[in-house]
N, C-alpha and C positions, 0 to 999 in steps of 0.2 A: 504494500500500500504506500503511495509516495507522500509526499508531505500536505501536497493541495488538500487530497482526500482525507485526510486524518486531520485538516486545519477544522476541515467542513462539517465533518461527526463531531469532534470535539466543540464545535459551534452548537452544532445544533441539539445537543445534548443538557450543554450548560444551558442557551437557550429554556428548553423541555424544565431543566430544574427549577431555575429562575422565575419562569412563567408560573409552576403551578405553587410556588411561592407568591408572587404576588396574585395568583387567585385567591389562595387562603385568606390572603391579608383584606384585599376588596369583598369578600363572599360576604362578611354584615349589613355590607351597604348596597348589593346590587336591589335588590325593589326597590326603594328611592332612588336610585339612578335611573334604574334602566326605568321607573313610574314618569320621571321625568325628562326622559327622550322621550316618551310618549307624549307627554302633554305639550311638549313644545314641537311636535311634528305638527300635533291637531291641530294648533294654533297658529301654524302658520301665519296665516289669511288674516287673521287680527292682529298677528302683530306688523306682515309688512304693511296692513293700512298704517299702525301706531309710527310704524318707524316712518315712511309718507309725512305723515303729520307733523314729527318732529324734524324735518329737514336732514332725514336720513343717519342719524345719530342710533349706532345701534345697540348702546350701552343704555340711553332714555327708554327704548322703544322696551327695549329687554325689561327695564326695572317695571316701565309701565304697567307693563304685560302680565307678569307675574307678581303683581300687587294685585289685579284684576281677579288673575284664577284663583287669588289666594280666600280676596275676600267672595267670591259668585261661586264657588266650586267646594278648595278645599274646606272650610270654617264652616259650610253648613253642612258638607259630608262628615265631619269631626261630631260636631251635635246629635245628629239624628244618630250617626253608630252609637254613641254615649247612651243616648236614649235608647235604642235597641237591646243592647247591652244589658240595662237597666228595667227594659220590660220584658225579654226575655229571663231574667233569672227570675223576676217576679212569679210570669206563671210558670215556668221549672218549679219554685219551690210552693205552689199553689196543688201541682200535680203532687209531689213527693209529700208533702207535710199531711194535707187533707186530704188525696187521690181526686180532686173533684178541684177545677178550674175558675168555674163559672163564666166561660168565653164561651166563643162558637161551638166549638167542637162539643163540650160540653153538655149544652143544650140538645145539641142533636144526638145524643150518645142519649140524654132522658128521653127524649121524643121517640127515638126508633127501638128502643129496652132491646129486648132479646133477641128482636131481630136481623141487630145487626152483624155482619159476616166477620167479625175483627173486633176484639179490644182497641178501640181509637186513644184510649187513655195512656194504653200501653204505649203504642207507637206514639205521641205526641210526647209522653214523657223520654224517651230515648232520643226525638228529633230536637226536644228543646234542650235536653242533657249537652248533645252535641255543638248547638246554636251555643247556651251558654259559655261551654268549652272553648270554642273558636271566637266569638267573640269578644270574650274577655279579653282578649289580645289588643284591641281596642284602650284600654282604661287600666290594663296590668302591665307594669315594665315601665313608669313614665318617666325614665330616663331615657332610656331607649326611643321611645314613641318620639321625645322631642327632640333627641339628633336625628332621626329618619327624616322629622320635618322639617329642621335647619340644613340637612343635607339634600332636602327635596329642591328648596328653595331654592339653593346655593345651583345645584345642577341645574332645576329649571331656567334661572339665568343666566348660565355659561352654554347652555344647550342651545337660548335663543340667541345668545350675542355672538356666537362664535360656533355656530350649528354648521354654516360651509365649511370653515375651515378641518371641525374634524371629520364632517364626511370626505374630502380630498385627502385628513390623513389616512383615512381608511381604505382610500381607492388605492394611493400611492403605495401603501404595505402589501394589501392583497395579494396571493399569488393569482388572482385569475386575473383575466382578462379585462381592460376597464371600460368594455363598454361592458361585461356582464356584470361586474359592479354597481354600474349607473343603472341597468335593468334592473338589479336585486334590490338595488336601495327606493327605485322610484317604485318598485310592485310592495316595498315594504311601507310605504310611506302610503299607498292605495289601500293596502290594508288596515292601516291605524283607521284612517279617513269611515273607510265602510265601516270594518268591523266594530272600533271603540267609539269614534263621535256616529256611529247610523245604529248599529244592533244594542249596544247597552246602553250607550243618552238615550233611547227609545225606552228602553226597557225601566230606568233610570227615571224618565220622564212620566211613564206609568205608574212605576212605583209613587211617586211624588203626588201625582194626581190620586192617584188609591188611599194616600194618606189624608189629604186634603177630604175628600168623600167620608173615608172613615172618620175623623176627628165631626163632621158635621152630622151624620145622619147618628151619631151616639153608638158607635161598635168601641169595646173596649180594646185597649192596647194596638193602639192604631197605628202607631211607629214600627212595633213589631210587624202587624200583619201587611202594613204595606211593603215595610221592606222585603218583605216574601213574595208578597205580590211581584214586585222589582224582578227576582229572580224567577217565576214561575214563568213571566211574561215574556221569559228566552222559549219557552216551549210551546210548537207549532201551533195553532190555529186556538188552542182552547186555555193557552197560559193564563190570563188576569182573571177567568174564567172562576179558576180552583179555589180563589180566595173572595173573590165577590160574593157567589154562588152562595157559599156557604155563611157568608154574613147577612146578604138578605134572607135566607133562611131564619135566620138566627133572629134575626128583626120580627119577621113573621109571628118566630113561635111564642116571642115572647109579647103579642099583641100589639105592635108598631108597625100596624099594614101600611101607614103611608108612607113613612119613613120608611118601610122594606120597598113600597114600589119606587119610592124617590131614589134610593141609592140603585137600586136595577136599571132604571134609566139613565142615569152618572154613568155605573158600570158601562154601559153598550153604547152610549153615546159620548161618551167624554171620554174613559180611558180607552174601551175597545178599539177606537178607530182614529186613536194617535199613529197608529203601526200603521194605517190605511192611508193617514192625511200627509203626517212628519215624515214617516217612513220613506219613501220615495224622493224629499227633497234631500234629507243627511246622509242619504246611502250611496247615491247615486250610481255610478259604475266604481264596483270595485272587484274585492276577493269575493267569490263567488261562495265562500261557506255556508254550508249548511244550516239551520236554526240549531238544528239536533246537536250536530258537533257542535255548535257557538256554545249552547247549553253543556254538553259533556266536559270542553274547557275550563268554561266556567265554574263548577262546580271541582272539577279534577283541582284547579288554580287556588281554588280557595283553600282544599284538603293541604296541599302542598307549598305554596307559599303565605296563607294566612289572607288575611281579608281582603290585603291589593290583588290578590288568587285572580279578584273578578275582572280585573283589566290585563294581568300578567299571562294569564290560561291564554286566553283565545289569540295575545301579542306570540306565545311561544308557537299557539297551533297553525298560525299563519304563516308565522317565518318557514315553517316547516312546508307551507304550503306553497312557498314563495319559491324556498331551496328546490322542492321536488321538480316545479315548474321549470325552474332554470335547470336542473338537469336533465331534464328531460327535451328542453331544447337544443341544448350540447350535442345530446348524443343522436339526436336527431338528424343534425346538420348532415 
């Protein structure tokens, strides 16, 4: 073996160490990072208006920017988990303590007695064990939670001020090729776009509306069920459905027929056919996933990375979807 060759393994080796040295070191902080390539992809669009406005300054435009998402986005995402959090342990310990809820499920567990096919108390006390579990993640560690969020920030704004600069460093490293680079990174940048601001702001949006509904027509723990709602609302054709349904029931049985027809009509015409109205403008052409897979991500994402799961799942299943694409064009040629 002559000298070149053994310069080049001995490179690439030390290399090999180094790197998965500084993976270790980075591994705390990749969801605030890579949470934060995300949001400064989706945002593009508002920030080059911001940066436009301030006469191309892109240090203003960046801080603007991410003052924006911090106060319309992150701080009432922060709230409502807190409050989820906080009504999900409620009825957790409502199931466990007394076995009887007195929510939806509840109700309908007295109304239907023995004929129901399931212990619903069972399976709600296991699904809220779970929720409590995972969510506390939220409101436990608050040291931790606050440097994710100073590290969110900090990324957020070096992502927007200086977002060209490291996609050129990322084309310039790459061993492929750089226009399949500039493919990979523009089909990944279509998938943030569809997937994160079209499939879950939709679902997201749902949810938000489910709450607003809830908190008005008097369904208890409203934060809770709409944030379900939120996530049921990834599932094909009948999502917002599973949680409505069951609350105007619930309305019903307990002699509030208008207030049950009122929120039935909210349900179908106010949250149902955000997906039908919004849907179509946030989506537009992009990754072409599935609901099903969006949903399986999502839920996978959350098991696995913790609460940001819901944005990080469907960002991982895309790349993936993005990768396949692109080599599937390669070997096509």
């Amino acid at each position: 073996m002559n000298h070149k060759a053994l310069s080049f393994y001995f490179l690439l080796a030390f290399l090999v160490v180094v790197f998965a040295v500084a993976f270790f070191i980075f591994k705390p902080f990749f969801s605030p990072i890579i949470l934060a390539a995300v949001f400064a992809v989706a945002f593009q669009v508002p920030y080059k208006k911001i940066r436009e406005a301030v006469h191309g300054s892109a240090s203003i435009a960046a801080l603007i920017t991410t003052l924006l998402i911090l106060i319309v986005i992150v701080t009432p995402l922060i709230f409502l988990g807190t409050q989820m959090a906080a009504e999900a342990g409620y009825v957790y310990r409502s199931f466990t303590e007394t076995g009887s809820a007195g929510t939806i499920f509840d109700t309908l567990r007295g109304f239907l007695g023995d004929s129901m096919p399931f212990d619903i108390g069972m399976y709600m006390e296991e699904a809220l064990g779970y929720l409590v579990d995972n969510v506390g993640i939220f409101v436990s560690g608050i040291t931790k939670f606050f440097v994710d969020i100073v590290l969110f920030v900090m990324a957020l704004f070096y992502f927007l001020k200086d977002g060209n600069a490291f996609r050129r460093a990322f084309i310039s490293l790459s061993p492929l090729l750089d226009e399949d680079d500039e493919e990979i990174a523009h089909m990944l940048a279509r998938a943030i776009n569809s997937i994160v601001t079209g499939r879950l702001l939709i679902a997201v949006i749902q949810g938000l509306l489910a709450i607003i509904g809830f908190l008005i027509f008097g369904i208890p723990n409203a934060i809770l069920w709409g944030s379900v709602t939120a996530i049921t609302a990834l599932i094909p054709g009948i999502g917002t459905a599973l949680t409505i349904a069951p609350a105007v029931v619930y309305l019903f049985l307990h002699g509030a027929h208008t207030l049950a027809a009122g929120l039935f009509i909210y349900g179908v015409f106010v949250v149902g056919l955000v997906d039908n109205i919004v849907g179509p403008r946030l989506i537009r052409r992009g990754v072409a996933l599935h609901p099903f897979i969006i949903l399986l991500s999502v839920l996978g994402g959350i098991a696995f990375f913790g609460p940001t799961g819901f944005v990080l799942g469907p960002l991982a299943i895309s790349l993936l979807y993005t990768l396949l694409n692109a080599y599937h064009r390669d070997t096509s040629r």
